[in-house]
C-alpha positions in Angstrom: 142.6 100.7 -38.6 143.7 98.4 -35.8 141.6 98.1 -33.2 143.5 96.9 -30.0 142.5 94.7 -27.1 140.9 97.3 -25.0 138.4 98.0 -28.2 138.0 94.8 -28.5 136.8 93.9 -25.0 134.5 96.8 -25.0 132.9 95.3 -27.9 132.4 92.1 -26.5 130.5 93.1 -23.2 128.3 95.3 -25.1 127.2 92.6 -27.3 127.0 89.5 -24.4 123.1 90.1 -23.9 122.9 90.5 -27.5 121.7 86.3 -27.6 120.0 86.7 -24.6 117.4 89.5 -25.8 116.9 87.2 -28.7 115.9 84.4 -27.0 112.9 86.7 -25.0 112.0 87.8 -28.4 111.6 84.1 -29.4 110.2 82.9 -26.4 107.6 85.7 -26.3 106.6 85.2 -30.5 106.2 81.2 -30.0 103.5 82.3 -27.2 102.0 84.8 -28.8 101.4 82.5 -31.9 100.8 79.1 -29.9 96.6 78.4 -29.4 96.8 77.3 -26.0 97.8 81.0 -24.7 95.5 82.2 -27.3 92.3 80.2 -26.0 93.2 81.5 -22.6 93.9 85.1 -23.5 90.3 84.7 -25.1 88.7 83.7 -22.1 90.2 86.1 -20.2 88.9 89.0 -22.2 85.6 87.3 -22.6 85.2 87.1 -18.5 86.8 90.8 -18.7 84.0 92.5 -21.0 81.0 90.7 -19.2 82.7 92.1 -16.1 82.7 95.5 -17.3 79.5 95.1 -18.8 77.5 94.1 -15.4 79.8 96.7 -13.3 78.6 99.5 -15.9 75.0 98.2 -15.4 75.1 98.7 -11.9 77.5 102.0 -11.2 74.9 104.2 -10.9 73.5 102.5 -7.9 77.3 101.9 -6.6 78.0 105.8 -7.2 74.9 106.8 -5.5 75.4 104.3 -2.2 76.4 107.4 0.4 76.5 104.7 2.7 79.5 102.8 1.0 82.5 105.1 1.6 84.1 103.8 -1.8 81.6 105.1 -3.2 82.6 108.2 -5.8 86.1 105.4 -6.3 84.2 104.9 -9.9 87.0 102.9 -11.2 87.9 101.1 -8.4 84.1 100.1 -8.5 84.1 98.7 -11.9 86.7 95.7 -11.0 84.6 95.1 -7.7 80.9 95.9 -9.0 78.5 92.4 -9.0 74.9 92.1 -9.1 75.6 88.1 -8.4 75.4 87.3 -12.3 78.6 87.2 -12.6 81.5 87.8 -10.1 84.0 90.9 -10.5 87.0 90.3 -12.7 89.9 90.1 -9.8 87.8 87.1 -8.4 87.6 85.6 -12.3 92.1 86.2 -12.3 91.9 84.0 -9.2 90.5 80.8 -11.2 92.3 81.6 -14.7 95.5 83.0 -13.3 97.1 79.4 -12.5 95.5 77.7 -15.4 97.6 81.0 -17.6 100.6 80.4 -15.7 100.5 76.6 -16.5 99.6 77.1 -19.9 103.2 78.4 -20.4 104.9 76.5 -18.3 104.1 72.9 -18.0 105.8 71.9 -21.5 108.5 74.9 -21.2 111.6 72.8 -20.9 110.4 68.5 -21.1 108.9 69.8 -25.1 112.1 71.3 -26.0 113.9 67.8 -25.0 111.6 65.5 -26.7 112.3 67.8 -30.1 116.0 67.4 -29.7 116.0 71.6 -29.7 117.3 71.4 -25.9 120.8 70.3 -26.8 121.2 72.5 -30.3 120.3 75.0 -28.1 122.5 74.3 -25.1 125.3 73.8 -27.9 125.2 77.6 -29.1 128.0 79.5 -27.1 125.2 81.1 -24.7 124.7 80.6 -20.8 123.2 77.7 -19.5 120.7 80.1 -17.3 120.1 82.2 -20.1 117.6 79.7 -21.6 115.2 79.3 -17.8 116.0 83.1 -17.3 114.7 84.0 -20.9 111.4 81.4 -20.5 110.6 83.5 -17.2 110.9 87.3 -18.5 109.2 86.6 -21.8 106.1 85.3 -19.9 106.5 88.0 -17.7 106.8 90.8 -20.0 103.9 89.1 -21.6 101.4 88.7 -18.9 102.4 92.3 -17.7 101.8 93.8 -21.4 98.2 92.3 -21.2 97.2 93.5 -17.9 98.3 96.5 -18.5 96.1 96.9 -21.7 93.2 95.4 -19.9 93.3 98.0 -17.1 94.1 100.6 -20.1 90.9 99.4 -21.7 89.3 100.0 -18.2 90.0 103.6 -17.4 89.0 104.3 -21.3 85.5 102.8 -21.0 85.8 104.8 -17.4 86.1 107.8 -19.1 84.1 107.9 -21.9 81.0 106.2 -20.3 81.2 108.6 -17.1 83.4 111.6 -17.8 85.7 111.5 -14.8 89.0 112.1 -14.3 91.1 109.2 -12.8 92.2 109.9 -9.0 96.2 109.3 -8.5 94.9 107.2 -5.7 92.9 104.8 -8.4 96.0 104.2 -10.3 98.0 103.7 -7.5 95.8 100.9 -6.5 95.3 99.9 -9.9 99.0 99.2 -10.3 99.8 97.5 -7.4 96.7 94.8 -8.5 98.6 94.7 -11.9 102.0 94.2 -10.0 100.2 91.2 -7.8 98.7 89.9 -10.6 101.8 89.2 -12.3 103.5 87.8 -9.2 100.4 85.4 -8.8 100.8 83.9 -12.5 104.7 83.7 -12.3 104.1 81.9 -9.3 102.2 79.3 -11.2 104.3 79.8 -14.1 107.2 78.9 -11.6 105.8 76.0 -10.4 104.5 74.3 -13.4 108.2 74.8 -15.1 109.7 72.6 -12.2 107.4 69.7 -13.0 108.4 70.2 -16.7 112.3 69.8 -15.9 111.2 66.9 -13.5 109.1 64.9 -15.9 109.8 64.1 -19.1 106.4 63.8 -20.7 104.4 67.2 -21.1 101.0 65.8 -20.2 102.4 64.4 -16.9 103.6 67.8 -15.8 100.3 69.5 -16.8 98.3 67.0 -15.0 100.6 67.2 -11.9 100.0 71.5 -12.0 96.5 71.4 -12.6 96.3 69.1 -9.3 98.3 71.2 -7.3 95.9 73.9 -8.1 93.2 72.0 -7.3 94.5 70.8 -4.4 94.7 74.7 -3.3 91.3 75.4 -4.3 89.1 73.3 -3.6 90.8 70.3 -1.2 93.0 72.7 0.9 90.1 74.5 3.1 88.5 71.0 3.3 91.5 69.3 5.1 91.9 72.1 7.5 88.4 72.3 8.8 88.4 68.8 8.8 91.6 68.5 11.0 90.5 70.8 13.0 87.5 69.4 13.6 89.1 66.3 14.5 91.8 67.6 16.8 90.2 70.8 18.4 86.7 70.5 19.9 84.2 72.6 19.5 83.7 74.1 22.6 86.7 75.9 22.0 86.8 75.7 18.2 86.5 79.3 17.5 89.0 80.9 20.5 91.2 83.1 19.4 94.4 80.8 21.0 93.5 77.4 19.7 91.7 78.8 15.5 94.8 81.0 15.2 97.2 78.4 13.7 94.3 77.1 11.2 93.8 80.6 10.0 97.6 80.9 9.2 97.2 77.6 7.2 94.0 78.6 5.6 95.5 82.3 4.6 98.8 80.8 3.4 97.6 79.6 0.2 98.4 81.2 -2.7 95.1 81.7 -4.2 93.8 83.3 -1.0 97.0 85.6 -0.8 96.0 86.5 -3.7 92.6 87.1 -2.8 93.0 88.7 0.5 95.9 91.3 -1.3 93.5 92.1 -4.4 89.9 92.7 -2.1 91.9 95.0 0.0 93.3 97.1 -2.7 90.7 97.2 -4.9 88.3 97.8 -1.8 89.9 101.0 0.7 87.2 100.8 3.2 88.4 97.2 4.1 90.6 97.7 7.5 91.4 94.2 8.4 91.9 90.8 7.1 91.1 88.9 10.2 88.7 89.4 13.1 89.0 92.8 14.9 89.3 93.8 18.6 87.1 95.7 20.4 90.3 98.3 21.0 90.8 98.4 17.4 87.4 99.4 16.6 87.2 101.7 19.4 87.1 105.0 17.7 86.8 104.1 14.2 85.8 105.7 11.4 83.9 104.9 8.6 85.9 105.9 5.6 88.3 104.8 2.7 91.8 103.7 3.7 94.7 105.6 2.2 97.1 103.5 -0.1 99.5 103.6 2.2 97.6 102.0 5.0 96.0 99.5 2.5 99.4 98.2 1.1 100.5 97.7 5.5 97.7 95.5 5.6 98.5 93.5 2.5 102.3 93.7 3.2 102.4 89.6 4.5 100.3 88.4 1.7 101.9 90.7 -1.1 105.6 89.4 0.5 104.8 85.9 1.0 103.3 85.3 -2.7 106.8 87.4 -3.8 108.6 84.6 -2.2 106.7 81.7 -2.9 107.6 82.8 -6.9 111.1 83.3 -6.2 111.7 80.0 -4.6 109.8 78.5 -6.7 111.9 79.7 -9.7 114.9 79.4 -7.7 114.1 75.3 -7.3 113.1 75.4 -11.0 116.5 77.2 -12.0 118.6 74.7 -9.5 117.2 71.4 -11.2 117.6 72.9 -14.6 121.3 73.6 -13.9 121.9 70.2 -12.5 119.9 68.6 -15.2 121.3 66.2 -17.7 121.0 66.8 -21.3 121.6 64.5 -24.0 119.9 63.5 -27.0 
């Protein structure tokens, strides 16, 4: 049979993603089976059981706080739940979310040059963005999946241990966490691939990520209290006009938007994320937030962690497409 132009066409878009789809698949086996993401994904469960195990210990007491208006939220409680032994597991994602996210990054693309696969690669008739674009949906299909089957594993203990059915509110809340979760590792993920098309050597883009995450941590909140120590004094240190710029600072780091977006979801009797006015609490009530209202008051922090890993990936995909490969 003759198959005319027109046929032929039509079989050639439908297979142009055909190489694309592949190179997910790839991407997603080689981390599966690499021990770096399988140290991490063991820590991660470890500090996800003891969670579960100290928020079980103590739900009874949680369930029967009438004074907590979260209270009958049973699994909403269990990934907020301390006695002080250990913290909850959303604070634990906060510490081990970068380090996953630079775990698969930092030698994403500078490994791939060294081994002279970057140009066989590159030499295949495929798209030069193909290869960043398929790096960044494997990991995210990848951190997604095991989220997902932690907060599965969740709602199963949930059940079984207590009997009760799930509220659609509880999930709702549950998969917005999941969604900002995976936003807060790509970030990293993002971030750590840029030093690996910068630098050469893999060890020089991991140590350069793990001190930019440190520098968030632990150094960022020092130089702003310092500074504004120095440059405010304290007589008027805490007003509202002169602390207001500091607090931006202090709340646009990406491990406390990821902080201040979690504790509020995971915690509907929160109301506010900063100091509130005597109008505001004029009036108020007591009770749980709906989602609705919850996800209003997270909306900056949720938005401006979405952008910082889309520019960060757009940077990342810029050098990459500028970049020079050879052998």
């Amino acid at each position: 049979m003759e198959i005319s132009y027109t046929d032929f066409s039509i079989i050639k878009s439908s297979n142009k993603n055909v190489p694309f789809w592949a190179m997910v698949r790839k991407e997603i086996s080689d981390h599966i089976r690499s021990w770096q993401f399988i140290i991490l994904l063991m820590i991660i469960a470890l500090t996800f059981f003891a969670s579960m195990y100290v928020a079980i210990s103590n739900l009874n007491s949680a369930v029967s706080n009438t004074n907590d208006p979260d209270h009958l939220l049973i699994y909403l409680k269990l990934l907020t739940i301390t006695d002080g032994t250990l913290p909850p597991f959303h604070v634990f994602i906060s510490f081990l979310g970068p380090l996953l996210g630079i775990s698969l990054g930092f030698n994403a693309i500078n490994s791939e040059q060294q081994n002279s696969t970057l140009i066989r690669v590159m030499a295949q008739p495929i798209y030069r963005d193909n290869l960043l674009l398929s790096k960044f949906i494997s990991v995210t299909i990848l951190i997604s999946t095991m989220f997902l089957t932690l907060a599965l594993l969740m709602i199963g203990a949930g059940l079984l241990i207590t009997g009760v059915p799930i509220e659609l509110e509880e999930v709702l809340r549950i998969v917005s966490y999941i969604i900002i979760c995976v936003f807060y590792v790509g970030f990293w993920f993002s971030l750590s691939i840029i030093f690996s098309i910068r630098f050469k050597q893999a060890a020089t883009a991991a140590i350069a990520s793990i001190g930019l995450w440190l520098f968030f941590t632990i150094f960022h909140s020092m130089i702003l209290n310092v500074i504004s120590k120095i440059i405010i004094p304290k007589s008027i240190l805490f007003s509202s006009s002169r602390y207001s710029w500091i607090e931006t600072l202090f709340h646009m780091a990406p491990n406390q938007l990821y902080t201040d977006a979690t504790t509020t979801l995971l915690m509907p009797k929160i109301r506010s994320l900063g100091p509130m006015s005597m109008e505001q609490m004029a009036g108020a009530i007591p009770n749980s937030l709906p989602i609705r209202d919850s996800l209003l008051i997270v909306w900056p922090q949720v938005s401006g962690l979405i952008s910082a890993t889309i520019v960060c990936f757009a940077l990342a995909y810029y050098l990459f497409m500028r970049k020079e490969i050879k052998c």
